[in-house]
Each structure stands twice: as C-alpha cells, then as structure tokens.
GUSE-255770 format. One record per residue (C-alpha): residue number from 1; residue in one letter; x, y, z. Coordinates in steps of 0.25 Angstrom, whole numbers, padded with zeros to 4 digits. Layout:
<sites>
i,aa,X,Y,Z
NUM,A,X,Y,Z
...
</sites>
This chain:
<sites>
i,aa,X,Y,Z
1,X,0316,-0138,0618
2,X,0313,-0152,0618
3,X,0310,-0162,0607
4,X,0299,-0156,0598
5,X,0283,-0162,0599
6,X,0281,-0171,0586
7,X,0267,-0168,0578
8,X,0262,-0178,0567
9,X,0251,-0172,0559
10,X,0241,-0181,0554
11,X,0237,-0172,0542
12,X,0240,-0159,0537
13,X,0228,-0152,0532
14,X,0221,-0140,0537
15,X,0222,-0145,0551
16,X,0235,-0150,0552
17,X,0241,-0138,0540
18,X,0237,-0128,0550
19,X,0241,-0136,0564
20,X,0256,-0137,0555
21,X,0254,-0122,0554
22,X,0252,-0118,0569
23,X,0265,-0129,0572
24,X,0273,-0121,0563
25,X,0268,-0107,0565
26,X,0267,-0110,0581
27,X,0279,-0117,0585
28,X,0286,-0110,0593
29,X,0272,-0106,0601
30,X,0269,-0123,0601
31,X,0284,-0126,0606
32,X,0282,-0115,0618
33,X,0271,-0121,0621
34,X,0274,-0136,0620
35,X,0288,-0134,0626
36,X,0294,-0141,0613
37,X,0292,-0139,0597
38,X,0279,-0145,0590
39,X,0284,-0151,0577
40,X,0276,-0160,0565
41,X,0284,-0172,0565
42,X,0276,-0176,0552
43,X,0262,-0174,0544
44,X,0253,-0183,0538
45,X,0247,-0179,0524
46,X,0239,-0185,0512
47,X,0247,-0178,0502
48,X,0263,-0177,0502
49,X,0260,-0165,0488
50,X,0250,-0158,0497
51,X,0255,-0145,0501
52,X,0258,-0144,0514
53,X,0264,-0130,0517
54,X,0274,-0127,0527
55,X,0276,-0143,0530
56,X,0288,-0148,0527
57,X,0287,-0159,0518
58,X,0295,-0170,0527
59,X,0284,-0168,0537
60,X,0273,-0173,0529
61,X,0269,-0187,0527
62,X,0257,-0196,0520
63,X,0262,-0207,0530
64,X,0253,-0208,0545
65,X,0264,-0218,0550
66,X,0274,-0205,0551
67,X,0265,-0198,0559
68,X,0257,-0207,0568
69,X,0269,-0218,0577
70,X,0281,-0209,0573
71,X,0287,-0207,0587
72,X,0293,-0195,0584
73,X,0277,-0187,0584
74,X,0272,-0188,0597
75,X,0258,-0181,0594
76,X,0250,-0183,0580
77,X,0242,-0173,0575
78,X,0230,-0178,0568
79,X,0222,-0169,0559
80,X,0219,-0177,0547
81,X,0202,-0178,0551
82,X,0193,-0189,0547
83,X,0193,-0202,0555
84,X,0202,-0209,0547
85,X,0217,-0209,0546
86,X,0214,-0200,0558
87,X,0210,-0212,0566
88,X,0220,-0222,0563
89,X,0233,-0212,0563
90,X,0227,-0206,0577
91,X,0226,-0220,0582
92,X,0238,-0223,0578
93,X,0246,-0213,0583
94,X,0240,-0215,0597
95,X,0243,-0229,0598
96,X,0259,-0223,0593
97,X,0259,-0214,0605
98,X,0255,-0201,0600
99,X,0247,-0189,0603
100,X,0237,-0185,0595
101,X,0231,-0174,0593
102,X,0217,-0172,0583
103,X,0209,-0164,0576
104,X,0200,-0176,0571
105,X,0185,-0174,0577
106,X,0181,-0185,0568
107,X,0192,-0195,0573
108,X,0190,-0193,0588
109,X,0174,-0193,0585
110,X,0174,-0208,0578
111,X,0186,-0212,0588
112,X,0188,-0204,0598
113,X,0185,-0216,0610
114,X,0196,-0223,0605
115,X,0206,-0215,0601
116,X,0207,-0207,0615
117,X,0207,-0220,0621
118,X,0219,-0223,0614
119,X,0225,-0211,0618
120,X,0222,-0214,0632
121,X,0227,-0226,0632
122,X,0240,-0224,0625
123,X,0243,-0210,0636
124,X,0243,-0201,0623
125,X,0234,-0186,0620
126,X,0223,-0187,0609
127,X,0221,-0172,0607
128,X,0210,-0167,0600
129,X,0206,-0153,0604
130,X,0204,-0150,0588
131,X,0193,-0158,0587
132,X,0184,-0151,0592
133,X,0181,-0136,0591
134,X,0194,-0133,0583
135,X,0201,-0122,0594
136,X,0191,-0124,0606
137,X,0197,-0132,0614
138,X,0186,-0141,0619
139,X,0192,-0153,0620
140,X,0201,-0148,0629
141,X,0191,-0141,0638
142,X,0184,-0156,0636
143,X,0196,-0164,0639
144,X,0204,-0156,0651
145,X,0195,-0143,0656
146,X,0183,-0149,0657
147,X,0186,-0163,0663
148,X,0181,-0161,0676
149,X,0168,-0161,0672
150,X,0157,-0171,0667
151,X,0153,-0164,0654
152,X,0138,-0165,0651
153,X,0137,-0161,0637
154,X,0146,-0154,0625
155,X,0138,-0147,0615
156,X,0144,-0137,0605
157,X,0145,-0131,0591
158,X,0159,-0139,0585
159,X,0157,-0135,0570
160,X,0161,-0123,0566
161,X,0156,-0124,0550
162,X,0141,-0128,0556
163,X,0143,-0117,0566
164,X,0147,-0107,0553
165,X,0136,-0111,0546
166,X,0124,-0108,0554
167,X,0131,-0096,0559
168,X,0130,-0089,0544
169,X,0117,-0096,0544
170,X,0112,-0088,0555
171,X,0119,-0075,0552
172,X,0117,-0075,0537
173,X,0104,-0083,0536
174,X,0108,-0093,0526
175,X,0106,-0107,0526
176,X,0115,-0117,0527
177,X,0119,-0120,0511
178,X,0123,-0106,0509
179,X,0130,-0104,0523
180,X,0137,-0117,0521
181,X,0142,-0113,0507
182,X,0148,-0100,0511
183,X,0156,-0107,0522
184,X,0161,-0117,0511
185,X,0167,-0104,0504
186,X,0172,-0100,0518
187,X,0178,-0112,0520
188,X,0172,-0113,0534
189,X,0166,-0126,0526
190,X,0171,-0138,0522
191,X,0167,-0141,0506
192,X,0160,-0153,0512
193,X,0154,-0148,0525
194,X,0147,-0161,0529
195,X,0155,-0165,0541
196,X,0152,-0150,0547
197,X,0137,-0147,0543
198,X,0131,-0160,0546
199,X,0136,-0160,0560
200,X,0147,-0173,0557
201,X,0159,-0163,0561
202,X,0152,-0157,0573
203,X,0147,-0172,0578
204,X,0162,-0177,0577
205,X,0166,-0165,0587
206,X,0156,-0169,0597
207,X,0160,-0184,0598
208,X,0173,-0179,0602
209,X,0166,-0170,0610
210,X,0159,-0182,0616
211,X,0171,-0191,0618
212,X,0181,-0180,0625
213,X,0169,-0175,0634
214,X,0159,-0188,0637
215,X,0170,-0199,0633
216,X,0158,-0202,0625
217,X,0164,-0205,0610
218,X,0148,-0206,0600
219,X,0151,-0211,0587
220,X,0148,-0198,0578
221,X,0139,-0206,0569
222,X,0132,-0209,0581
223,X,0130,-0193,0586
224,X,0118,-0186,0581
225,X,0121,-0175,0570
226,X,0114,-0165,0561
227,X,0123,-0153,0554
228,X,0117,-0141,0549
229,X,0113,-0141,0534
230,X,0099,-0142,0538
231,X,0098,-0129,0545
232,X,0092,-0116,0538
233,X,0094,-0102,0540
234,X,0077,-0103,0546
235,X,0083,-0113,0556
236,X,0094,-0103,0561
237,X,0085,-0092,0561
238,X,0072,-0098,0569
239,X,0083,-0104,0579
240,X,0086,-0089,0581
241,X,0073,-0084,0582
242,X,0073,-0094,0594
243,X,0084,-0090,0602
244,X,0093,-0101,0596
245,X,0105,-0103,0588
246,X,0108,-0115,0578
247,X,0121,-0121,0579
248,X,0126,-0136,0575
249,X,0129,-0141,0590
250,X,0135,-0155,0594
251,X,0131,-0159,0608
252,X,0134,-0171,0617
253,X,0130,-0176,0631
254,X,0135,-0189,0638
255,X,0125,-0199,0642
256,X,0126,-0213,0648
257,X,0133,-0220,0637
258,X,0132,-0212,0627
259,X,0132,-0195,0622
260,X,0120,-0188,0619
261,X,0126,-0181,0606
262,X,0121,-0172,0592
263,X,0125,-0162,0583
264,X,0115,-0153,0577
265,X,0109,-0141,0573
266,X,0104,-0135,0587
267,X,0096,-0122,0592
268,X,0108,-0117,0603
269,X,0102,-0105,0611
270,X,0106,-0091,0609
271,X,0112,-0089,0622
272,X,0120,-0102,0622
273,X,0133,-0098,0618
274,X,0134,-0108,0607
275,X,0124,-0100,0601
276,X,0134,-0089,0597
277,X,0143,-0099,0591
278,X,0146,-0093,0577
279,X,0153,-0097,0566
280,X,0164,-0108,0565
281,X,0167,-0106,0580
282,X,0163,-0120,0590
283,X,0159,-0120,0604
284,X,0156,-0131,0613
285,X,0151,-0130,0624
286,X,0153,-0141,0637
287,X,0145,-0144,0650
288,X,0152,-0149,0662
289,X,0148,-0153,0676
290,X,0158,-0142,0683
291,X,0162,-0130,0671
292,X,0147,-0130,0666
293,X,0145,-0126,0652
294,X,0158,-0121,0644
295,X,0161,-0116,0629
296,X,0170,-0116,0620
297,X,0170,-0109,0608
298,X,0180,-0107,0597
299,X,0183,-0109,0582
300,X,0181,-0124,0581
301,X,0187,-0126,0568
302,X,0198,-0123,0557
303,X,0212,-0124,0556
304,X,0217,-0115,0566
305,X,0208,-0119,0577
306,X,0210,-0133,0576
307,X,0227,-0130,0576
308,X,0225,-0126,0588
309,X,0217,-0134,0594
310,X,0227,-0146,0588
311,X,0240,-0138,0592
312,X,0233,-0135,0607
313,X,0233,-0152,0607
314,X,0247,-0153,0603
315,X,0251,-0144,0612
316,X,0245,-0150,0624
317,X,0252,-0165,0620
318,X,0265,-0160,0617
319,X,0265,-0155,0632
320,X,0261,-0168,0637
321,X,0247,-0162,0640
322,X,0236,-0172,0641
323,X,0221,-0170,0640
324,X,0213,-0178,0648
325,X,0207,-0190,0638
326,X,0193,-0193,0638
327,X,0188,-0203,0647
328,X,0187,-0218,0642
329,X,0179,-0214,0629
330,X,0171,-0222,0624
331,X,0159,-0221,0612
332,X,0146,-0219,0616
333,X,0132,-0219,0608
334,X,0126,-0204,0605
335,X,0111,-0202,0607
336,X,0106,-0190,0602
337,X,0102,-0176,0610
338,X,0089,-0174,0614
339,X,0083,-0160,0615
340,X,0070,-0155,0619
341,X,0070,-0141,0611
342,X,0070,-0139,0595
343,X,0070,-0132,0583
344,X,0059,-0135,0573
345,X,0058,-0129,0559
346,X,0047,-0134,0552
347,X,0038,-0130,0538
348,X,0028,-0121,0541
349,X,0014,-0125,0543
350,X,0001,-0121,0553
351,X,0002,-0136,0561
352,X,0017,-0134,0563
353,X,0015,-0132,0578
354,X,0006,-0142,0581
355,X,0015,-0151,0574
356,X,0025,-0148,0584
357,X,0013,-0149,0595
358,X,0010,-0163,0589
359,X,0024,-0166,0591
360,X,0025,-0165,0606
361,X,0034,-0151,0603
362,X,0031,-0137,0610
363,X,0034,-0126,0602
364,X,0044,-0117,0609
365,X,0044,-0106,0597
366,X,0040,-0105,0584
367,X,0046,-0096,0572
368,X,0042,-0095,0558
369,X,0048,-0088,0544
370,X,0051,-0091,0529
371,X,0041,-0104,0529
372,X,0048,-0111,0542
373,X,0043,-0112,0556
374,X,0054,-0116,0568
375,X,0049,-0119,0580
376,X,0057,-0122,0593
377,X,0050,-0134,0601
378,X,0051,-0143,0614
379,X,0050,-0158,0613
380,X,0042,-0162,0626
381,X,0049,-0177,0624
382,X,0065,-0174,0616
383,X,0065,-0188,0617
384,X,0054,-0186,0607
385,X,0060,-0178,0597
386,X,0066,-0187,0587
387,X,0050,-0194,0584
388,X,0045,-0179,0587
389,X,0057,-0176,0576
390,X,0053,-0187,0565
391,X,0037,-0184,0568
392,X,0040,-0170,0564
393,X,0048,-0173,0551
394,X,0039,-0181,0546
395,X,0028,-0170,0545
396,X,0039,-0163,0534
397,X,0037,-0151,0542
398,X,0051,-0151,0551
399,X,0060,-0145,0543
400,X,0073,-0142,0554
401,X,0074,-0147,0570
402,X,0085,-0143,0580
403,X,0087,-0145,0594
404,X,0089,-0135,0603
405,X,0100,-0133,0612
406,X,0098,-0132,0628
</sites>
C-alpha cells in the first residue's frame, strides 16, 4: 500500500474526539476506500493534562505551527469553531499547500469569499460539507449534482435545537421556557442557547448557503434574523388551526448585486414537506432551473452526523477528488424578504378588525381562544408591511407577527 494520508486535527473536542474515534474504529473501511491508510499526524489542543482517551500522548500538541506548514500533513482538519484561531490557522494552512476540511459555519460565513478564493488560487480543496446540515450532504448536491442549474432560491430548516423546540411545543402544548428547559436536561441544548434560539446559528448556515450556491457571500450581521423565544404555545396552535406549521426557516434568493435573505419564525404549509420536519432532523430544500424543487433531509447535527460528513470530505481529497469551487465569490449586501401573507396575533378587543381594515390588510381567517385573537391577513402593498408593521405596534395591541411561506 502506498504512503499513508496525513490528518492534522485542529482541535480535539467533541467533534474532533469523535472524528479520532471513527479514524481508529474505521480504518481499515477508510484504507479500502481511500486506497492507502488515514492516519493523524498530529492534534492541536488547549490543554496538554486534559484527558484525551485513546490518543497517544505524542500526538497531541498546544503548538498550531505543528500542524498547520508541517509538509508531512497534506490535509488539515479544522474543528476548533468560532472565527478565531480558526481563521488564521485555515489561512495559514492554505497558503502552506493544504487541504482543508471544516466544520466551522461561522468561519466560512464571516470569510468564506476569501478564503475559497485562496483555495482557488493556490489549486487546493476547501471542504466543508459539515457545515451545514450535519450528515445531509448539501453542500455536495450544491457544489457538484446540482451545477448545471441556475438555482433560484434555497430555503430550509438548519437548526435542529430550534426544530426540537417547537416540535415538543406542538405536541405537548408548552411554551417555550419550559420546553427549552427540558431540552437542557436532555442535552439537546446548550447551557447557553443563544447562538441556536435566536436564529445567530441558523443565519451562519445560510451565508454558506449563500456563498456555495449564488457566489453571493452577506455579511451575517447584515441578514435579517429573529429566533424563537417569542413564540407561544397559542402561536403554534392557531397556525394549526390554519393549515400551517411554525418552524424557524432561513431562506435566500439572488438579486442583482445582492441576496434577498432572513431567518425567522414562519407559517410553512401542511402539505409542504417541510412541515413534517420534526425534531432535531434538518431539510433544505433547493430550486433549480432544470431538477426543479429537491430535499434533503437528515439529522443536521451531533457528533456522529457531523464525523461523517467530515470523513466523507476526507475521503474525497485523499483520492484526489475535487469539487467544483464556487464561482468568483464575492460579498454582496442582503436586503430583507418580502411577503404578502401573515400571521397576526393580537389582544383581544371589538375594533380589532377594523384595525386591520384601517391598515390596508384583508383578513383571510380569524381564530380566537384563552384572551388572543390570530388572524391570518394579505398585505395589498408588502412593500408596505414594515409602516403597516410599526403602525400596528404602536396601537399596544400586536402581540406576535410571522410571515407565511408560499
């Protein structure tokens, strides 16, 4: 056999403890595969007198500079999240001539433009098939199935700890505090849920999104996002009532010089099958010229998903396999969506619909229970909506609004 495939893992966490795991409970299955033995050259860690079982000690390091430019690794693994050192060790290690492969959403979302620019420049693979969607692989349907086709628009559900959520919401009738409490216990939450619940993670995913599909890179700051912690368990019941599911869905559209791009809480119809997407499991969904509309749907995160989605990319450079890299990319402004149909739940009172009437709406339905009324209306100008929006909050009345999907 020949000379073995080099790793360098940049970081040995979760991730990275349970990609070690698959290399050494799969090798023989990765060396059949590849043609030659996978092997860690070396592993980049915080702490030397941190456990790290099963790894020999002389593998580990605290130094970057043993990893990234040592000739002997031909593809760095990086799986430390958060933009930096990630940023710096990945540049580094492109400009050194290695392959990378990474897991980092956040990385690619902030520099995602020049760093496969890099890439491109220098002849060598930026994998990232992880993420996004854990084990679905979108970003290979993205980057090599679907690359005939102008795609028109991506939209999906890429958080799985939003998706749980309002799953128990729904099926339990609880709202939000308490469901997001019993998923701490779990574990399918993180002690500080911030970056899932308020949309930051699921914003991250669809500026990659953007970037493979539009070589369209918006700055995430830039992308309109709302999470969840607002919604009740009323909300979730009325959409029902109405022939809707609520889930938290990020959505982009190319434009002339920009993406049309959000995150929010949105009213999905029940017979679109993103509607029946429960649990932690992901689906996005992509639009193309030629295929039409296609799904994927998987478990979109956790360690085992992600391993395989990062040993997948591994696999692929070791043979010499190279995706197709995104057009010249380059970062566009984001303007947010426009819809014409939306959920209103308001405090109850005799006027409430001639306030909507007042407001240019037409009311399409109308529920009431347990001192809320929702309605679902049609904006005759959507252009409109955010001075329709602010008119309405100002009353007091408006407690909750969401889009509605097409």
């Amino acid at each position: 056999m020949s000379e073995p495939v080099v790793l360098g893992l940049l970081g040995l966490g979760t991730i990275g403890g349970g990609v070690w795991q698959a290399l050494a409970g799969q090798s023989d299955l990765l060396a059949e595969r590849v043609g030659r033995a996978v092997v860690v050259g070396k592993a980049l860690v915080r702490d030397l007198a941190k456990p790290h079982p099963g790894v020999p000690p002389d593998l580990l390091t605290t130094d970057p500079r043993e990893v990234v430019g040592d000739p002997r690794i031909g593809i760095v693994v990086e799986v430390l999240g958060g933009e930096h050192p990630a940023y710096e060790l990945v540049k580094q290690a492109l400009l050194s001539g290695q392959h990378v492969v990474t897991a980092n959403k956040e990385l690619l979302a902030k520099h995602g433009a020049e760093l496969f620019a890099l890439a491109r420049e220098r002849g060598l693979e930026l994998a990232c098939e992880a993420s996004v969607g854990g084990g679905i692989p979108i970003i290979a349907a993205i980057r090599k199935s679907l690359v005939a086709n102008r795609v028109s628009r991506v939209r999906g559900i890429v958080n799985g700890t939003t998706n749980y959520i309002l799953t128990e919401m729904v099926e339990k009738g609880r709202d939000f505090a308490a469901v997001l409490a019993e998923a701490q216990a779990l574990g399918y939450a993180e002690p500080d849920p911030t970056n899932d619940v308020e949309g930051f993670d699921a914003r991250y995913k669809l500026c990659v999104l953007s970037g493979l599909a539009f070589a369209a890179w918006p700055q995430p700051e830039d992308v309109p996002c709302q999470g969840i912690t607002r919604l009740t368990a009323a909300d979730l019941r009325f959409a029902g009532q109405f022939g809707y599911a609520v889930k938290l869905l990020a959505t982009v559209r190319p434009l002339a010089g920009a993406v049309e791009a959000g995150v929010e809480p949105t009213l999905v119809p029940l017979t679109s099958p993103l509607a029946v997407v429960n649990g932690v499991f992901n689906a996005v969904q992509v639009q193309g010229d030629l295929v039409g509309d296609t799904l994927f749907y998987g478990r979109g995160a956790g360690p085992a998903p992600t391993t395989s989605a990062i040993l997948g990319d591994v696999v692929a450079v070791a043979r010499g396999e190279r995706s197709p890299l995104p057009l010249a990319g380059t970062v566009v402004r984001a303007v947010p969506a426009t819809a014409t149909h939306y959920y209103l739940r308001l405090a109850p009172a005799e006027d409430a619909r001639g306030l909507l009437h007042d407001a240019g709406l037409e009311i399409l339905g109308h529920r009431a229970a347990g001192g809320a009324e929702a309605f679902l209306v049609r904006a005759a100008e959507p252009t409109a909506w955010p001075a329709t929006q602010r008119r309405l909050s100002a009353t007091g009345r408006l407690a909750a609004t969401l889009p509605v999907a097409p």
